[in-house]
N, CA, C and O atoms as a GROMACS GRO file, in nm:
protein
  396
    1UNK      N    1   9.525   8.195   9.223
    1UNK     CA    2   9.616   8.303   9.199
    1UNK      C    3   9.756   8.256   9.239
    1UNK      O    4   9.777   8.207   9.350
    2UNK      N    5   9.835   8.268   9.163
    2UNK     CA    6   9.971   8.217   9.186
    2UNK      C    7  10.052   8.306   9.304
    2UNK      O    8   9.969   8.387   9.345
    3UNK      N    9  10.142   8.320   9.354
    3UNK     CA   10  10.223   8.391   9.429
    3UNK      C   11  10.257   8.492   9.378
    3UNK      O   12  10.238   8.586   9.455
    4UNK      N   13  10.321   8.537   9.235
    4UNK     CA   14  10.388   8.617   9.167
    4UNK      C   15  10.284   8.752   9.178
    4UNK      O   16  10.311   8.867   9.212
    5UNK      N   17  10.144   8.685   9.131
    5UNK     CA   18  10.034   8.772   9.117
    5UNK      C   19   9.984   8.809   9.246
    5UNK      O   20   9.912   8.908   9.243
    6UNK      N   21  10.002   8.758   9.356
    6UNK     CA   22   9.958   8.792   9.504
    6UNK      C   23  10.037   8.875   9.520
    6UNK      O   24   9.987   8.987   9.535
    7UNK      N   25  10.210   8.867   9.526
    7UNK     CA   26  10.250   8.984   9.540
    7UNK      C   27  10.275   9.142   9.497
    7UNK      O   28  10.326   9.243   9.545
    8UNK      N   29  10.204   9.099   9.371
    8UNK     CA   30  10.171   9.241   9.294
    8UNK      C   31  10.051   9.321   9.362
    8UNK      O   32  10.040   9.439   9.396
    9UNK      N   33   9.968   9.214   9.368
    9UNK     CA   34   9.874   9.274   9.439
    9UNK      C   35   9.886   9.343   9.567
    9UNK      O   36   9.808   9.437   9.581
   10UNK      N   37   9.946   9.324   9.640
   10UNK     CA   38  10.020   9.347   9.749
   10UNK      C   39  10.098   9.481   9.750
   10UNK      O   40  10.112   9.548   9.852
   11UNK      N   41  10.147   9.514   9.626
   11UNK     CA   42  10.205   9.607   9.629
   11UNK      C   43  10.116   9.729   9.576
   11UNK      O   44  10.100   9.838   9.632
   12UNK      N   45  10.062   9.686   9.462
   12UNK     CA   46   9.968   9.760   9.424
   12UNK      C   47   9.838   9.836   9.512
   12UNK      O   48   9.782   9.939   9.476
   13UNK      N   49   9.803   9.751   9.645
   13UNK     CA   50   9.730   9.736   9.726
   13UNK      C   51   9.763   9.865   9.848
   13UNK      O   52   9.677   9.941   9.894
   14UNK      N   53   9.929   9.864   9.888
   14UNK     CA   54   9.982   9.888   9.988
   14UNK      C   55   9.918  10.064   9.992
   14UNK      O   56   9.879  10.106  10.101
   15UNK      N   57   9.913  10.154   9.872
   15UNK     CA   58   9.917  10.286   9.892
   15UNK      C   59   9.744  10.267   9.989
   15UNK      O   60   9.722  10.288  10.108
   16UNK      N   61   9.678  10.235   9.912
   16UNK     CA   62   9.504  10.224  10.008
   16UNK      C   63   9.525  10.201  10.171
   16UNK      O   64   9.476  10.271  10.259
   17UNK      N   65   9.633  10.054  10.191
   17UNK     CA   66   9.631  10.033  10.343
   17UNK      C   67   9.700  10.132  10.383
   17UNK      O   68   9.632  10.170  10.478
   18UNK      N   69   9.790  10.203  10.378
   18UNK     CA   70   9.850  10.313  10.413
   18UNK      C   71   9.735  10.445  10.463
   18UNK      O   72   9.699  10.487  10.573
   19UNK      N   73   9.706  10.479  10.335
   19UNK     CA   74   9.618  10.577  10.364
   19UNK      C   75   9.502  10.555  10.445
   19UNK      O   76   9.482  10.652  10.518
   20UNK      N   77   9.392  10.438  10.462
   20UNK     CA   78   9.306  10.414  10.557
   20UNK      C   79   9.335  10.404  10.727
   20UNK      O   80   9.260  10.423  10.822
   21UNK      N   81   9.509  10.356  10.716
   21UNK     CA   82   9.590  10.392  10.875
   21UNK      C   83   9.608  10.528  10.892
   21UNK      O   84   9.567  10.582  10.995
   22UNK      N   85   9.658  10.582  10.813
   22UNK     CA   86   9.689  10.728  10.850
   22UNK      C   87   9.549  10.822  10.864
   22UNK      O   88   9.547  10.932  10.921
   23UNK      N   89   9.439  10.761  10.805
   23UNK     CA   90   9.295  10.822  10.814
   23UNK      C   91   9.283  10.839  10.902
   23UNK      O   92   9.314  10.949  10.948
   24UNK      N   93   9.219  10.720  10.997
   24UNK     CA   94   9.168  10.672  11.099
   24UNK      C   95   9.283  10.715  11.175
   24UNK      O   96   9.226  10.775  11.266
   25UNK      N   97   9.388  10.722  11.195
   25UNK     CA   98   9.473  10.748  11.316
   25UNK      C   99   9.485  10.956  11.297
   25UNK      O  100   9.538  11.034  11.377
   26UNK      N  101   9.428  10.985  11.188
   26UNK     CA  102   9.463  11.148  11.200
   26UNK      C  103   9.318  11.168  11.255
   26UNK      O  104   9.321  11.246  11.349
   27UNK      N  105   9.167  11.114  11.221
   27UNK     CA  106   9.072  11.135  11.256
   27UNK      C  107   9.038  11.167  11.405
   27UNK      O  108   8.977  11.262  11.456
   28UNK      N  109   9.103  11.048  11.462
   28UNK     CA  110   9.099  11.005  11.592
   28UNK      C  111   9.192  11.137  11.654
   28UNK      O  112   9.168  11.186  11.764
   29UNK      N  113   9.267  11.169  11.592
   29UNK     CA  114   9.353  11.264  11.686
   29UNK      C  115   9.332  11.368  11.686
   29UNK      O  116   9.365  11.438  11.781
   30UNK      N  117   9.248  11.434  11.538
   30UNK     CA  118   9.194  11.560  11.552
   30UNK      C  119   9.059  11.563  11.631
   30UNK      O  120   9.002  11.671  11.645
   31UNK      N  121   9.002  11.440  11.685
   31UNK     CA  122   8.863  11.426  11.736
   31UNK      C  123   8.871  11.415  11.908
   31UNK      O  124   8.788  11.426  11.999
   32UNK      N  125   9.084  11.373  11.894
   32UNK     CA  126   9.108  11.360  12.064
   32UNK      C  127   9.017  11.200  12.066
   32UNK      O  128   8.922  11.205  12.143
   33UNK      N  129   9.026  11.118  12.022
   33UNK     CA  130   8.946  10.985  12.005
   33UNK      C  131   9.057  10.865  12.043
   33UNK      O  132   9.100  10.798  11.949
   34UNK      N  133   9.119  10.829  12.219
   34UNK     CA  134   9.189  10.686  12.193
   34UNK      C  135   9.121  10.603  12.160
   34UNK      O  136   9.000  10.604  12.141
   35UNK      N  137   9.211  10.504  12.146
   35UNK     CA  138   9.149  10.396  12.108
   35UNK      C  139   9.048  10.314  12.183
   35UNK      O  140   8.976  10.234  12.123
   36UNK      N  141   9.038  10.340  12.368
   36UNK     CA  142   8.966  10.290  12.407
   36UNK      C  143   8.848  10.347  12.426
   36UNK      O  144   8.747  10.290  12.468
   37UNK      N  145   8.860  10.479  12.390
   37UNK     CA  146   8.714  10.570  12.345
   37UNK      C  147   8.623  10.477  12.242
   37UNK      O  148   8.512  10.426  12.256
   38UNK      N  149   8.739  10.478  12.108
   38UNK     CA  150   8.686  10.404  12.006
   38UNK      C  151   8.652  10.282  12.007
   38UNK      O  152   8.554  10.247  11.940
   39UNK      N  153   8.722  10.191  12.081
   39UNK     CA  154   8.657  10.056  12.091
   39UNK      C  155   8.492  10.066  12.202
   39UNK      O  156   8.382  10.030  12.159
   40UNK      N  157   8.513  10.115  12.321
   40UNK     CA  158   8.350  10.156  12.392
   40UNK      C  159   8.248  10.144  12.290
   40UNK      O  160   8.158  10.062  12.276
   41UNK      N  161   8.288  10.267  12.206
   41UNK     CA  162   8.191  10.347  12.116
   41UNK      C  163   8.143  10.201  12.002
   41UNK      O  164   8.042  10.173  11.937
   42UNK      N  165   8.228  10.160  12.017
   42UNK     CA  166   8.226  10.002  11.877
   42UNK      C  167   8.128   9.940  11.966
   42UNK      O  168   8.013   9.951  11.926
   43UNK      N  169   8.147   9.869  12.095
   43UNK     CA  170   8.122   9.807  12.183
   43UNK      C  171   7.935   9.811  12.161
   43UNK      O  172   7.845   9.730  12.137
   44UNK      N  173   7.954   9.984  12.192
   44UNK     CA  174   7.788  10.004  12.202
   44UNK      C  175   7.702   9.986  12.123
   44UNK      O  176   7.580   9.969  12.131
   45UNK      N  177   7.800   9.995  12.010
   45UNK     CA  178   7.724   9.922  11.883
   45UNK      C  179   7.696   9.764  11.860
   45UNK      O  180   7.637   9.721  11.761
   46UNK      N  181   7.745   9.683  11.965
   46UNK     CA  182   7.793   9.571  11.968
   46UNK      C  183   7.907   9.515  11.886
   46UNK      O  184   7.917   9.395  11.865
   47UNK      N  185   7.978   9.592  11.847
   47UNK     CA  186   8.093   9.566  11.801
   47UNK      C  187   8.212   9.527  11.935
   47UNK      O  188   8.260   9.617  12.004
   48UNK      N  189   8.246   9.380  11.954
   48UNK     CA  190   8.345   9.417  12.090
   48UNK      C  191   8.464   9.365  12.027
   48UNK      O  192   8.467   9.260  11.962
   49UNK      N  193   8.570   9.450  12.050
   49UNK     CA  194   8.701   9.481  12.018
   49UNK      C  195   8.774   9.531  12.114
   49UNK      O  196   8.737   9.639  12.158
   50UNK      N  197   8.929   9.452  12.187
   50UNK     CA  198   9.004   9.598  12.250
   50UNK      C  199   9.053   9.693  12.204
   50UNK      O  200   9.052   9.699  12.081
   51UNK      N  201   9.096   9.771  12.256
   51UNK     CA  202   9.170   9.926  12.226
   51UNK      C  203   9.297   9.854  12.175
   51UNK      O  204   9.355   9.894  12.074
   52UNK      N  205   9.342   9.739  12.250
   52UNK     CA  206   9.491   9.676  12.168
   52UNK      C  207   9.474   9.613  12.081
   52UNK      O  208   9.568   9.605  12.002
   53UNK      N  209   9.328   9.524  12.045
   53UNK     CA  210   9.353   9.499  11.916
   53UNK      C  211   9.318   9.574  11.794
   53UNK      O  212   9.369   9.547  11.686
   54UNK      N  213   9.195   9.704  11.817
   54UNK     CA  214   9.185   9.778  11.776
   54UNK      C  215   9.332   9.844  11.685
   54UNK      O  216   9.359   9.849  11.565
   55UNK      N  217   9.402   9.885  11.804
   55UNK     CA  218   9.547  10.002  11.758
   55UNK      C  219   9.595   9.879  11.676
   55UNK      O  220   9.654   9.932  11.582
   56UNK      N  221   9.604   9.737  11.657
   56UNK     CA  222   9.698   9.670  11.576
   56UNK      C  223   9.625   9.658  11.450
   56UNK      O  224   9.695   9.654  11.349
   57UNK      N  225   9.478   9.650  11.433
   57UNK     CA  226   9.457   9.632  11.336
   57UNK      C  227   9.470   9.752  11.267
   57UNK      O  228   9.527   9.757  11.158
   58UNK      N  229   9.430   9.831  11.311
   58UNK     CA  230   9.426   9.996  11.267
   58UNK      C  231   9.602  10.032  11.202
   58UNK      O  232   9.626  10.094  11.099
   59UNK      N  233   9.708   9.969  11.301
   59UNK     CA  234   9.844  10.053  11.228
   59UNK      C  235   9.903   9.909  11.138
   59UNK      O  236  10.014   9.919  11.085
   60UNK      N  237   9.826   9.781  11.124
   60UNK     CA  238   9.854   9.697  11.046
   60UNK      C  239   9.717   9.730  10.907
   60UNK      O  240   9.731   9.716  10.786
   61UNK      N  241   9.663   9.750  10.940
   61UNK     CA  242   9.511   9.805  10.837
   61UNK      C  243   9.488   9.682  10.809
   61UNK      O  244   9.516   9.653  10.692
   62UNK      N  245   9.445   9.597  10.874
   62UNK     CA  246   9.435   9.470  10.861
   62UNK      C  247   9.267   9.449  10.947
   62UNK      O  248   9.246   9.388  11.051
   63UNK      N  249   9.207   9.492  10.897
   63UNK     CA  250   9.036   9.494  10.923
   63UNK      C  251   8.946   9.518  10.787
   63UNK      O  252   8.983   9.588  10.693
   64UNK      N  253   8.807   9.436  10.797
   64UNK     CA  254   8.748   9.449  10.773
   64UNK      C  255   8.668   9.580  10.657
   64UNK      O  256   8.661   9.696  10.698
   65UNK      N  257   8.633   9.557  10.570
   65UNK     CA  258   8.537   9.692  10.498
   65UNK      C  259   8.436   9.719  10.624
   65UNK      O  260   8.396   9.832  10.650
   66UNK      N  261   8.395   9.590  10.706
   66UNK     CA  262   8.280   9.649  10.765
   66UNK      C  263   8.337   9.716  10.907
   66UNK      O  264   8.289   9.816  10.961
   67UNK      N  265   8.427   9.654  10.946
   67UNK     CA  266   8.515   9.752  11.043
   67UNK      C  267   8.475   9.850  11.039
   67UNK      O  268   8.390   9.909  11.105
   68UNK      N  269   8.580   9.893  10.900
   68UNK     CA  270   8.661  10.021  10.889
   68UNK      C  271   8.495  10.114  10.903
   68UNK      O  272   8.481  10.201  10.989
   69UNK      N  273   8.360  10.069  10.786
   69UNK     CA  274   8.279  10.130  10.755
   69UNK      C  275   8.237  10.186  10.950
   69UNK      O  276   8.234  10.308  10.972
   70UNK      N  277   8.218  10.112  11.040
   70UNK     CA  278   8.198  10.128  11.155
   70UNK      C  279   8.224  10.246  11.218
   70UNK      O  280   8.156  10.341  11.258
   71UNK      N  281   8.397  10.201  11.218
   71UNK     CA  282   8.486  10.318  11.251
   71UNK      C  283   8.424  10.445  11.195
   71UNK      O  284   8.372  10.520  11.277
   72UNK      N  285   8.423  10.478  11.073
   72UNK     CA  286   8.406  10.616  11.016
   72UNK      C  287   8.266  10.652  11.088
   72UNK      O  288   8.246  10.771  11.106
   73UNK      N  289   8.190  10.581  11.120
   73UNK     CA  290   8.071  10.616  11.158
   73UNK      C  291   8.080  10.667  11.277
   73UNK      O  292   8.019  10.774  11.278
   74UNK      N  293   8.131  10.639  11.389
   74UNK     CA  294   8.183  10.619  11.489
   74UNK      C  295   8.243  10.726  11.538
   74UNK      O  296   8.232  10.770  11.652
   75UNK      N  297   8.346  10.793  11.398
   75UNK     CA  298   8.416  10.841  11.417
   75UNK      C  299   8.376  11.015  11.353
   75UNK      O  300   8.450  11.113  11.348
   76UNK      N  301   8.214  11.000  11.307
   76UNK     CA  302   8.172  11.105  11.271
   76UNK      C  303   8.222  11.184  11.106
   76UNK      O  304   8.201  11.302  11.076
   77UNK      N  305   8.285  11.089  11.028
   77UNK     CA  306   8.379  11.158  10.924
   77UNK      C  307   8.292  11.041  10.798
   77UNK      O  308   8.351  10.950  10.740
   78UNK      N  309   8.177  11.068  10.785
   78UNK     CA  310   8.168  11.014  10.667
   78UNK      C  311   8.122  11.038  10.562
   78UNK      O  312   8.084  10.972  10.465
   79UNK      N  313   8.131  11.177  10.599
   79UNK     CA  314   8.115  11.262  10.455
   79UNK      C  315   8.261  11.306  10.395
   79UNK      O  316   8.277  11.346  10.279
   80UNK      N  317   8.348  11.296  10.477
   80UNK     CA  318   8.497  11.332  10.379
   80UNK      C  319   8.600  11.198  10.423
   80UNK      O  320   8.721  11.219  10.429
   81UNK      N  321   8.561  11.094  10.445
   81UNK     CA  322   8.616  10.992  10.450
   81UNK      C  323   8.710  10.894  10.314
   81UNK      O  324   8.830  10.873  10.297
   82UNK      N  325   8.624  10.864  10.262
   82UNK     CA  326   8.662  10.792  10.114
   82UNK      C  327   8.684  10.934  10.034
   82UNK      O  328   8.750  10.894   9.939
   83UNK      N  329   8.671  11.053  10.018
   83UNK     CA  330   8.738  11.138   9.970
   83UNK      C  331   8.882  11.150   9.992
   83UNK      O  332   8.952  11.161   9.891
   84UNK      N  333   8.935  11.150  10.099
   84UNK     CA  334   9.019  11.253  10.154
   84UNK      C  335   9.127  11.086  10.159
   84UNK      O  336   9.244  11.094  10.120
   85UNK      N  337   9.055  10.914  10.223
   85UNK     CA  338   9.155  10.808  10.177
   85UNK      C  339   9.195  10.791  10.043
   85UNK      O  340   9.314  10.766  10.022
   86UNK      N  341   9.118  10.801   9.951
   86UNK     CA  342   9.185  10.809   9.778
   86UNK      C  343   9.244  10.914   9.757
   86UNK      O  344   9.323  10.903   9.663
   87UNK      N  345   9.241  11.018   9.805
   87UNK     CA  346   9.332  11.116   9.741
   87UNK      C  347   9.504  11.115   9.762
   87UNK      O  348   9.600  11.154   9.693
   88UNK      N  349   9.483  11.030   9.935
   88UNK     CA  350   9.639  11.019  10.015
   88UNK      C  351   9.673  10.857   9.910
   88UNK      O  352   9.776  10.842   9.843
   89UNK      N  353   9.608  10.798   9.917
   89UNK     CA  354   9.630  10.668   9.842
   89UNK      C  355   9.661  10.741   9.698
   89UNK      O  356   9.782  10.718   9.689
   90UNK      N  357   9.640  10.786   9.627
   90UNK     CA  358   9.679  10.860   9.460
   90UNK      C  359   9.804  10.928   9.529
   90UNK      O  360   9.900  10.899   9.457
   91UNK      N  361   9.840  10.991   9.616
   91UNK     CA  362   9.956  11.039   9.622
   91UNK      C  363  10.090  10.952   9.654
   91UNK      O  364  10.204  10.985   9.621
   92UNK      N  365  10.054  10.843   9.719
   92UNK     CA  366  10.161  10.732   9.765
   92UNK      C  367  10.177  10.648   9.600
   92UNK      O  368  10.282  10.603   9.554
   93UNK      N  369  10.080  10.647   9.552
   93UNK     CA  370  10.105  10.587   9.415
   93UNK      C  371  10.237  10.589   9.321
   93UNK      O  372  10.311  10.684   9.298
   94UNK      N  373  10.242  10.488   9.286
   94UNK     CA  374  10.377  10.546   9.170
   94UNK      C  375  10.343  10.575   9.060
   94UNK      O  376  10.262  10.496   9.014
   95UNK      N  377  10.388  10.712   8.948
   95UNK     CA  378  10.391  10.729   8.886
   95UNK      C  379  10.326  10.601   8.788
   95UNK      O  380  10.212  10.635   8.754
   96UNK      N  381  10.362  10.467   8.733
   96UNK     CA  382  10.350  10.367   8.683
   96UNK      C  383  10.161  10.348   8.728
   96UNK      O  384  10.064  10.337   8.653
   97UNK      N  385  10.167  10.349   8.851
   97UNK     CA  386  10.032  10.318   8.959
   97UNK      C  387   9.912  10.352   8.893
   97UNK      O  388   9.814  10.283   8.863
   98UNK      N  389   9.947  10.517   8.871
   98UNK     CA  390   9.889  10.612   8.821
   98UNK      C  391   9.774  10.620   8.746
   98UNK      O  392   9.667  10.677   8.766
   99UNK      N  393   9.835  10.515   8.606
   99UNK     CA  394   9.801  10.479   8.483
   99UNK      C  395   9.644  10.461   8.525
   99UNK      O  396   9.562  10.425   8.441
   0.00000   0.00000   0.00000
């Protein structure tokens, strides 16, 4: 893949990472969930992660499908999870996006 096409992708990409940060960080706050709640809770699963690298990957959205899949579990929301991230991701979209 050339560069030109990486950065399309990239852009095209950005509304999803957006919305899976703002997920996971509204989840957590309506659940009262820090991050070092959430990393424990990972932990016990044998997932070991800190709460600091946790919060970076989380406000960089720079993790894993199997992460994230974790998290939602974790986090009790996985019946309106991938609903409620595509819909905020379709709204950050551009018009053009859309299509």
């Amino acid at each position: 893949m050339d560069r030109k096409q990486s950065l399309e992708n990239q852009r095209a990409l950005s509304p999803y990472k957006q919305a899976i940060a703002r997920y996971v960080r509204a989840s957590m706050a309506l659940k009262s969930v820090r991050y070092s709640d959430l990393a424990s809770a990972l932990d016990e699963r044998g997932i070991s992660v800190t709460p600091e690298n946790l919060r970076s990957k989380v406000s960089k959205c720079m993790f894993s499908a199997d992460l994230l899949a974790a998290i939602i579990d974790v986090l009790g929301v996985e019946d309106s999870a991938m609903r409620d991230i595509l819909r905020q991701a379709r709204e950050l979209q551009s018009p053009r996006e859309k299509i």
